[in-house]
Every structure is written in structure tokens, then in C-alpha cells.
N, C-alpha and C positions, 0 to 999 in steps of 0.2 A: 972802598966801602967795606964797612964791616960781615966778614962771611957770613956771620949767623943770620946777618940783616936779610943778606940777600938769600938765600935760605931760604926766611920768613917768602919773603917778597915771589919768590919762583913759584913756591907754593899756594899763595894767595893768586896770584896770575893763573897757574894751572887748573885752580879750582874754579875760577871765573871761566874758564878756556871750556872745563868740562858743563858747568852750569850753563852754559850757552851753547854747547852741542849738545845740551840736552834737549833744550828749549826749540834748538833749529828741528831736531830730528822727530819731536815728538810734534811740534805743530806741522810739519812735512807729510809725517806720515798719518796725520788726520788728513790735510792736504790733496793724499795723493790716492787714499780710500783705502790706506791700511787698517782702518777700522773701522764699524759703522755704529751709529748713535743715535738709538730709539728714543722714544718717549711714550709713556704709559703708564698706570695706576697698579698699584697693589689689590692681589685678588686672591682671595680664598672660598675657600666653600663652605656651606652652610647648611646649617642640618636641622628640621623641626622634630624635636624629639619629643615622642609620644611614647604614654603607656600601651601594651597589647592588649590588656584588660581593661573592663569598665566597672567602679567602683570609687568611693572617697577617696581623697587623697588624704593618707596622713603624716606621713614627714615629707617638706623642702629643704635639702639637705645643705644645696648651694643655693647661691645669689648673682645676680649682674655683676660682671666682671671678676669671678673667680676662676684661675685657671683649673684645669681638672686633668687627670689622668685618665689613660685608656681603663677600662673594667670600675671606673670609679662610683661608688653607688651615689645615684643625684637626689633619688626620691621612692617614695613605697604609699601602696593603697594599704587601707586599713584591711589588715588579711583575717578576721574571725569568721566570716561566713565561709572563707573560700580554706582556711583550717578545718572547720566542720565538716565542708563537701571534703574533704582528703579523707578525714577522717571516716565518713560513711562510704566512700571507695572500700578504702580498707578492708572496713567490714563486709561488705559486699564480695570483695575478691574473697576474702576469707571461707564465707559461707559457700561459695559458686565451687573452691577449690577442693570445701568437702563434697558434697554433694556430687563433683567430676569425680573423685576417687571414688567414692562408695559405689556409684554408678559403674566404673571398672571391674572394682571388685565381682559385682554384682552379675556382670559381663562373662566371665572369667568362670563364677560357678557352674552361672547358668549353660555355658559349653561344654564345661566338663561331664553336665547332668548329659546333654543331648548324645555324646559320646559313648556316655555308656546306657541309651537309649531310653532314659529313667525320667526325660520330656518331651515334650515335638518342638522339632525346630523353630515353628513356628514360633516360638513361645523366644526361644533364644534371639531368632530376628527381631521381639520386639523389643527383650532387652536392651538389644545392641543399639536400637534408633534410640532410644532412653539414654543410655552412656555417652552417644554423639550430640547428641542435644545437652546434654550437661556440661561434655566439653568445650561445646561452644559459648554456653552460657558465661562458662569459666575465663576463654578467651575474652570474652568481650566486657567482664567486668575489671581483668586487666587494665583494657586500653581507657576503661574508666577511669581507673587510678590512675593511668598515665594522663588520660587529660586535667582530674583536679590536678596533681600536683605538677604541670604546665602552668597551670591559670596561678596556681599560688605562686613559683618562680615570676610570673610574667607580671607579680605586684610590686615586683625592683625595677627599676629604672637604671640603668647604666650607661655610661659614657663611651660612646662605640670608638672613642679614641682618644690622640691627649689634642686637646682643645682649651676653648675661653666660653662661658655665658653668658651670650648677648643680653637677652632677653629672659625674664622670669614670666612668665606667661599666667599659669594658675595658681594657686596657693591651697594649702591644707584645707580642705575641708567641701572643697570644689570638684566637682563629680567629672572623671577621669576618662576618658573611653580611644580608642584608636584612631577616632577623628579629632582628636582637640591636643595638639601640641600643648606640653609642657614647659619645655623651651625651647629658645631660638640658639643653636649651636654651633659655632666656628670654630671648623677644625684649621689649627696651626701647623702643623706638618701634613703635605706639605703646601709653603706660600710663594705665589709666582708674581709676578707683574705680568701685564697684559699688555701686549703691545702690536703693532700691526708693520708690516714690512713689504712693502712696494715689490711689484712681483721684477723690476729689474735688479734689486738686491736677494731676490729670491735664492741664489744660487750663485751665493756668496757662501749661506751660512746650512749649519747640519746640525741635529741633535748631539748633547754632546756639547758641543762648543763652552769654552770658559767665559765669563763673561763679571762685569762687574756694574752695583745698581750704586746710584747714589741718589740723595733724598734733600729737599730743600728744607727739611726740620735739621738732619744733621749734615751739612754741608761739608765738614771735614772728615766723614767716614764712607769707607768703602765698601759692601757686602759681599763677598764672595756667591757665585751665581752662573750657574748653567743652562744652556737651551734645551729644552724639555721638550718641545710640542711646536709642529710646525702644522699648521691647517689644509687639509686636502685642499678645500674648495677654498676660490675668492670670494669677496666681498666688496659693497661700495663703503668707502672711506668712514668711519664712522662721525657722527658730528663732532662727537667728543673729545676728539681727535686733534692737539695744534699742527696743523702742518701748511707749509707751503704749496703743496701740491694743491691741482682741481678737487673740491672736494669728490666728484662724482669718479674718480680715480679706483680701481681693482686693487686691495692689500688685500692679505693675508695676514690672519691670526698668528700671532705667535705667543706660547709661553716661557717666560727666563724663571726657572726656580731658582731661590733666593735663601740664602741660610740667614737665620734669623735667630741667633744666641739669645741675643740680650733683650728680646719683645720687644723691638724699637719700631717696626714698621706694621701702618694699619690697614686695613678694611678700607681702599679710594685713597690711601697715600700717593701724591703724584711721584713717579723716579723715571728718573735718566736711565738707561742701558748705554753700556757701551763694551763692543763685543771686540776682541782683536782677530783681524780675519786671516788665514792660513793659517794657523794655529791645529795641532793634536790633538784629540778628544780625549777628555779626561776620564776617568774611572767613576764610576758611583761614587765611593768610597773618598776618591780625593775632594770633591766637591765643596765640600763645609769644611776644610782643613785652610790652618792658614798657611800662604803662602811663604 
């Protein structure tokens, strides 16, 4: 037989030899409970984002389904009454901080008079209650201006992180206050699957653990994913839940965070877990890295 052939052929044999120890050893070691394989939904949190202030709304800056960034301005009340009131702080401090000084001043001679005996104390005591009362006055139209110009910052809306917009809730021109969300807001970092783990597999697995999710929208991808969150207390089964067991059965909560590059996975996406057991805890940091 020609060498090369057989060459060919050795190679083609050995790579069948290895494709089928692969096949042995990976169905073995599901087999044998070298790993274990949840099942659970995609889950994130959500956030109704309201103004601090009450007032018009006058720009909606985003809409349903724009992603956003953390600090990202989403919307503003119309700010001219609440510029006015800054504006009459101002003034107010202005005035309170002459009136404190000259009151000082005033303080100040008036001591020097009693000193060299040229008034009665009296007279400088009631000074001095006149200076303290001025500078109180002073103080306190400070933290006036510090509260307009709260109320004026508190007419932006910002995005307390980087997120998606569910929901557009009010629109311009629709009176704003700290009871009436804005929007409906889903933060993306970070996204986990929720899933529940039978308290005899409880102590298999540890935070930490690697783990990988896959999704029946994309079938031939894998997520890179860690065990986050393991639940103090049990629970009964939840319905929601496909499993063989009783439903009336004790799991525990658990959550897989889940890196999520490419915004592929949603809000009740169902996914697979599957964890490999004895396995190193990985670092924060390697987590979302590929393998």
C-alpha cells in the first residue's frame, strides 16, 4: 500500500479514535455527576426612574429600547421658576451676608467703646444678640440657596447606570413629581439566570464556580458565566419550574452571572446552565474573558 495512503488513513483512524473518546468521556462524565445542568430564565433588575422634583416635563431625551449609559442625561423639567427661586437665594444670601458683616463690625466697636468705659455693657450685650442673629440669618439663607440650587440639579434625570429603556412612561409636557415614574429601566450589568438547585446538589457547588449558559434562540453559542449567589433559606419548588422532581420539593435560589457582549440574551429568556463540578474559582476579572 502506498505510504502516503496509509499515513492518510492512520490519521483519519486516530482522529475517529479521538472523536469517540471524546464522545465516551464527555457523556461518562455527565453520567457519573461530573457536572450538573440547571434550567432557569434570564433575569435582570429593573428600575422606575422618577424625577426628585415636581414640575413640567420638558425634554424626553430617550425612548423604548435605547440602550443608555451610566450618568446619561434621559430627561429635564422645565427649570424657569426653579432659576428664579436660585436666583432670589442668591440675593437673599447676598443681603443676610452684608447685614452679618456690618452686624460684626458693629460688635467689634461697640466693645471697644465698653473698654474704654465710653458705654455700658449693656448696650454691647445687645449688640452682640443683634450680630448672632444676623449670622444666623446668614446661615440660613445659605442653605436656602443650597436647597434652590438642589431643586434646579434635581430637574435632570440621569441614568443611575448603563442600562436599556423599557418603558417610556410620561412625555413632555406631563407634570413630573417623585411619585410618578418616568421610565421603566433595565439595568444590563449585571445579568444572571435564575435557577433553583436541589438542596442534595447544594454542596456540590460554591460561588465562584465557572459555568456556562446556553439559550434555545441561539443554540450553537456558549456564554461564559459564574455562580454568584447562592440563597441562605429554601424554598418550595417553584411552578415555573420544568423539573422531575415533587413539585412540593426544598431548592434553593441560585444565581449564574452571565456575560452578555453582544445583547443577545433577554428579560424570561429560558437557558440551560451547566456547571463543571470540582473545578477552581475563577477571579472576577477572568469571568467575561474567553476562554
Amino acid at each position: 500500500m502506498n505510504k502516503k495512503i496509509l499515513l492518510l488513513l492512520t490519521a483519519a483512524i486516530g482522529l475517529g479514535a479521538a472523536g469517540a473518546a471524546a464522545w465516551y468521556f464527555g457523556s461518562h462524565r455527565a453520567a457519573n455527576g461530573d457536572t450538573l445542568t440547571l434550567y432557569g430564565n434570564i433575569d435582570i433588575r429593573q428600575v422606575q426612574l422618577a424625577f426628585n422634583g415636581s414640575e413640567r416635563i420638558a425634554k424626553m431625551l430617550v425612548k423604548e429600547g435605547d440602550p443608555v449609559k451610566k450618568s446619561q442625561l434621559l430627561a429635564t423639567l422645565d427649570t424657569a421658576t426653579l432659576q428664579q427661586k436660585v436666583r432670589k437665594a442668591e440675593a437673599d444670601m447676598e443681603a443676610a451676608r452684608f447685614a452679618s458683616d456690618n452686624a460684626a463690625n458693629t460688635y467689634r466697636r461697640t466693645k471697644m467703646l465698653v473698654d474704654k468705659h465710653f458705654v455700658a455693657q449693656q448696650q454691647a450685650d445687645d449688640v452682640r444678640t443683634a450680630s448672632d442673629a444676623a449670622q444666623a440669618g446668614f446661615h440660613a439663607a445659605k442653605a436656602g440657596l443650597e436647597l434652590a440650587r438642589r431643586a434646579l440639579a434635581d430637574a435632570s434625570l440621569y441614568a443611575p447606570d448603563n442600562g436599556i429603556i423599557q418603558e417610556r412612561i410620561l412625555e413632555p409636557g406631563d407634570m413630573a413629581s417623585p411619585q410618578r415614574p418616568v421610565y421603566t429601566f433595565a439595568m444590563t450589568d449585571p445579568l444572571w439566570v435564575r435557577v433553583y438547585v436541589k438542596e442534595s446538589d447544594l454542596g456540590k457547588i460554591r460561588p465562584g464556580m465557572r459555568a456556562e449558559v446556553a439559550t434555545d434562540s441561539y443554540p450553537n453559542k456558549r456564554y461564559n458565566a459564574w455562580l454568584g449567589y447562592i440563597s441562605p433559606t429554601a424554598e418550595f419548588t417553584p411552578k415555573s419550574v420544568e423539573t422531575t422532581e415533587v413539585r412540593s420539593s426544598l431548592v434553593y435560589q441560585v444565581r449564574i452571572f452571565v456575560c452578555n457582549p453582544q445583547n443577545e440574551l433577554h428579560l424570561g429568556m429560558p437557558a440551560t446552565v451547566t456547571i463543571l463540578l470540582g473545578q477552581p474559582s475563577a477571579t472576577d476579572n477572568e469571568h467575561c474573558q474567553n476562554p
